[in-house]
Every structure is written in C-alpha cells, then in structure tokens.
C-alpha positions as CSV (number, residue, x, y, z in Angstrom):
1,X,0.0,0.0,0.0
2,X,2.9,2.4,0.7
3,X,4.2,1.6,-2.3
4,X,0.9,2.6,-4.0
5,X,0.8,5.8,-2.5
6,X,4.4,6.7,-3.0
7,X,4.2,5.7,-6.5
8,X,1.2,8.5,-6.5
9,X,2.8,11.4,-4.9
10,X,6.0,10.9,-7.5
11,X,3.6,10.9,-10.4
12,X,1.7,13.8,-9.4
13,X,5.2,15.2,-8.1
14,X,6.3,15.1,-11.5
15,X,3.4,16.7,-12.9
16,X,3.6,19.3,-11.2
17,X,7.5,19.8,-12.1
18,X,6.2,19.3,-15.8
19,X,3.8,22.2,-15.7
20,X,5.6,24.4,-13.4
21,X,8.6,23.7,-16.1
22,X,6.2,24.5,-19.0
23,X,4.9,27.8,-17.5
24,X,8.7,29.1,-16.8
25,X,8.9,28.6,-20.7
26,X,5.6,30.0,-21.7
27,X,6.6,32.9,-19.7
28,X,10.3,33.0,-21.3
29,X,8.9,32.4,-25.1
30,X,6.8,35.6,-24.3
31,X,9.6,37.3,-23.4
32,X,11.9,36.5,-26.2
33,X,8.8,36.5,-28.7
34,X,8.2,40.4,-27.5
35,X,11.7,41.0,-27.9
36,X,12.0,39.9,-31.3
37,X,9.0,41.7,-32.2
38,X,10.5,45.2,-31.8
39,X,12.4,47.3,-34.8
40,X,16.0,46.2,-34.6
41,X,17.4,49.0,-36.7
42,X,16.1,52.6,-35.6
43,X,15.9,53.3,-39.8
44,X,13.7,50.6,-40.9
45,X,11.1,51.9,-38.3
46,X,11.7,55.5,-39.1
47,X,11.4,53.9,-43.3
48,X,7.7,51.9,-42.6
49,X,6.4,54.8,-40.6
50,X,7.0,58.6,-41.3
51,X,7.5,60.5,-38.3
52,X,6.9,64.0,-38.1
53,X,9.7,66.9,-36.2
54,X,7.9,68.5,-33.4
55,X,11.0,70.3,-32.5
56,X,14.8,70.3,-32.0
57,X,17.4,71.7,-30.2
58,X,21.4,72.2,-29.3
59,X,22.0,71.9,-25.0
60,X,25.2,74.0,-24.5
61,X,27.2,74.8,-21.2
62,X,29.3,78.2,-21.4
63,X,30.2,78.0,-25.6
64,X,30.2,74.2,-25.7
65,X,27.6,72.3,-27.9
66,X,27.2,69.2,-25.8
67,X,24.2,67.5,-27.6
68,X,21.7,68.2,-30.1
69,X,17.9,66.5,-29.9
70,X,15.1,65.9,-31.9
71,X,11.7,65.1,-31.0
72,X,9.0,63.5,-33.3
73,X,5.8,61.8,-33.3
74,X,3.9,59.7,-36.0
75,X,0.8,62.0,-35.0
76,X,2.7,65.2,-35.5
77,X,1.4,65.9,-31.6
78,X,2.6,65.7,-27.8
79,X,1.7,64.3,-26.0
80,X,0.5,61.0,-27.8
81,X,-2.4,58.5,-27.7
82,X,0.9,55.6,-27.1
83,X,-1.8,52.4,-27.8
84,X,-1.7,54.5,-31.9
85,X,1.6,56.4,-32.3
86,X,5.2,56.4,-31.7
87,X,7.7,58.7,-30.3
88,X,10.9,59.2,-31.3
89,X,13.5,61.1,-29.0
90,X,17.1,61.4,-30.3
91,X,20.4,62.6,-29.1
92,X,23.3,63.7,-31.1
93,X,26.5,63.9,-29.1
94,X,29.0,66.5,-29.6
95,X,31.1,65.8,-26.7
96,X,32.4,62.4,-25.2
97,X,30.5,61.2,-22.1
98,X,30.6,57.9,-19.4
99,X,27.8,55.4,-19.0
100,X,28.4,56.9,-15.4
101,X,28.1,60.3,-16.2
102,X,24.9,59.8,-18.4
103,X,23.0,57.9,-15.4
104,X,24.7,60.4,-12.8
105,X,23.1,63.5,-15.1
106,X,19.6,61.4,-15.8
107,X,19.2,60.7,-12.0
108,X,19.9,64.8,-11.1
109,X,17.5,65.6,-13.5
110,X,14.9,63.1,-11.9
111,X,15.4,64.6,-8.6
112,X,15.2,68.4,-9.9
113,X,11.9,67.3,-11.0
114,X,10.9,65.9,-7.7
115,X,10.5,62.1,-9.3
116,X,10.8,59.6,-6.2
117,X,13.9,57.6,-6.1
118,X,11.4,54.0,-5.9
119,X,10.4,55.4,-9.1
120,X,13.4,55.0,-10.7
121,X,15.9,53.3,-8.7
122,X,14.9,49.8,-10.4
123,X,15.5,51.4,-13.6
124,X,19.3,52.1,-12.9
125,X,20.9,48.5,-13.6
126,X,19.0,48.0,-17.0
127,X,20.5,51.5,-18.1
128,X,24.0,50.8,-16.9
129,X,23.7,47.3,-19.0
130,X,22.0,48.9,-22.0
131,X,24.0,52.4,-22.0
132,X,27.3,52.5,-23.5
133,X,29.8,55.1,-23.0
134,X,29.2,58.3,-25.5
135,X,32.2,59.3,-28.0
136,X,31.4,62.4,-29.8
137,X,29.0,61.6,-33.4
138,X,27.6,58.8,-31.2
139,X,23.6,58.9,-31.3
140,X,21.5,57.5,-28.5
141,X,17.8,57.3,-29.2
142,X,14.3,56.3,-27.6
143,X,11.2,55.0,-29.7
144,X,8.8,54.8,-27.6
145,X,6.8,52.0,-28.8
146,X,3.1,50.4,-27.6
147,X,4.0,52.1,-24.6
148,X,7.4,50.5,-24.3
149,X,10.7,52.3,-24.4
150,X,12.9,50.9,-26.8
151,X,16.9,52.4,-27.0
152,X,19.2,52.3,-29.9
153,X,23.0,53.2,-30.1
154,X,24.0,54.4,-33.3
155,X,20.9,53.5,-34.9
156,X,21.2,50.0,-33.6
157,X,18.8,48.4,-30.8
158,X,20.5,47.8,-27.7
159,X,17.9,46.9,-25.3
160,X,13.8,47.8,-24.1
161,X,12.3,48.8,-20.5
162,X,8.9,47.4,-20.7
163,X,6.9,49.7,-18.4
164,X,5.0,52.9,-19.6
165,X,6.3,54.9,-16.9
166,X,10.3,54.8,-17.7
167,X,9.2,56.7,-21.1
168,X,7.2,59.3,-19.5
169,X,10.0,59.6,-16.7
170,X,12.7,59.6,-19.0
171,X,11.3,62.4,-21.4
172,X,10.1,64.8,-18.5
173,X,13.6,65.4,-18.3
174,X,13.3,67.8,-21.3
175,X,9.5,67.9,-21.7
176,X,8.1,68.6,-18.5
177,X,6.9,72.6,-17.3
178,X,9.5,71.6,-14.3
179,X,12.2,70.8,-16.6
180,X,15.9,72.6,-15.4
181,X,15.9,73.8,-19.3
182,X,13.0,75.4,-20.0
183,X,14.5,76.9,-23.2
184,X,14.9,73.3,-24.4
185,X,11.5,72.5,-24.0
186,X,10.5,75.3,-25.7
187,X,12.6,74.3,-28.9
188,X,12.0,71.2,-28.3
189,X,8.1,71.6,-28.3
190,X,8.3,74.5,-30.5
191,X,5.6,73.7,-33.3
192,X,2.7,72.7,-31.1
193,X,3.6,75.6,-28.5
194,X,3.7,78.3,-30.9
195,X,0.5,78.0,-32.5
C-alpha cells in the first residue's frame, strides 16, 4: 500500500515539475517573442512609418555644444495617444560622455523634478547594462513603442524597458513645465507651443 501511494505522490510530483517547467517557458517564449518583435534598426522603423519633427534643439554649457535633440511623433502631436503612435526622442553627441556620467546627469534631472527615487531606482541597472559610454558623433535614441521604451545606439537596438512609466519619466527630463531647461522645452516643443 505504501508503495501505491508513494508511487502516486511521484507521479503527481512530477506533474507538477512538468507544468511548473512548461509555465517558466511559456513565460520566457513571451519574453523572447516580444523581444523579437520590436524594430532592430532605428531606420527601418523610421522607413515603414513617417515621423513628423515636433521640434529640435542644441544643449550647450558656457560656448560648448554638448548635444543636439530631436523630438518627433507619427501623429505630428505631444503628447501621444501611445496604444496608436510612436515617439521618437534622439540625441546627437557633440562631446564624449561615461555610462556613469549619463546615469549620474539622468538621476539629477529626476530629482530636480521631484520624481521619487522608488520610481526609478529599479530602472538604474538596465540602463547601466543597456547604455554605453558616449564618444562624440555617437547617437542615443528612444522610440517609444506600444508604450514600451525601446533604445538604440547608433541607430542600432540595444535593449527595451517594458513599463510605460520609464518613457514618461525619461522624457520629462526635457519635456516637462519643471524641466531645469526650460528653453529646451521650448525648442524642443516648439511647433505645437507656438500655434
């Protein structure tokens, strides 16, 4: 009889290995499939979908042109219904700059604007994986795509945050009424704010 019943509880032991197994891939084979779903080169979206500028701008410190950026929309608006359109936020380096130094300079802008640190602090160690270090002509851009924030180096993807909020986050930095450049936002918002 012990035998019977020991017999059982491996069988139903192993199910239970079997589905819990099964569900780990499910979930993985999501993942992956997801993954492989977004644009891999930044110019075959911008090709299948025509964007439209909302605005542009240089960033300078003193007489030094650090970076020039472009916003555009497939709506031609901002902000953006994100379940129909796409945004596209890119950044033309004119100077060198560190992984570190990017994520320092992103994190001081999130606490100018008063963005809790549990906000963002999970964000940190998929940035320091995804960003690389900046050498002047080096372009770093975000499609924000179905909500999700996709990054590309040099017009090649290098990695996705999945949830809404890191895009809205992220682009406050220049976008938002609190920003610590209002002149950028201005620029950078230029034909929908100047209507």
């Amino acid at each position: 009889m012990f035998k019977l019943y020991f017999s059982l509880f491996s069988t139903c032991l192993s199910y239970f290995y079997l589905i819990f197994w099964l569900s780990q891939n499910v979930v993985l084979a999501k993942s992956i499939t997801d993954e492989m779903e977004l644009p891999r080169h930044l110019k075959s979206t911008i090709d299948t979908r025509s964007f439209v500028s909302i605005g542009e701008t240089t960033f300078s410190i003193l007489f030094w042109d650090l970076y020039k950026s472009q916003l555009l929309t497939t709506s031609g608006k901002y902000p953006v219904v994100l379940e129909n359109d796409k945004v596209l936020f890119s950044i033309n380096y004119l100077a060198d700059i560190s992984s570190d130094d990017l994520i320092s300079r992103t994190i001081d802008q999130w606490d100018h604007l008063g963005i809790p640190s549990e906000e963002y602090l999970t964000y940190l160690p998929e940035l320091k994986n995804m960003w690389p270090d900046i050498k002047e002509g080096d372009n770093l851009s975000l499609l924000i795509h179905q909500g999700r924030s996709v990054f590309y180096f040099n017009q090649q993807y290098i990695g996705v945050i999945n949830p809404t909020e890191f895009g809205q986050i992220f682009l406050a930095i220049w976008l938002s009424e609190n920003t610590s450049e209002p002149n950028l936002r201005r620029e950078l918002l230029g034909s929908i704010t100047h209507e």
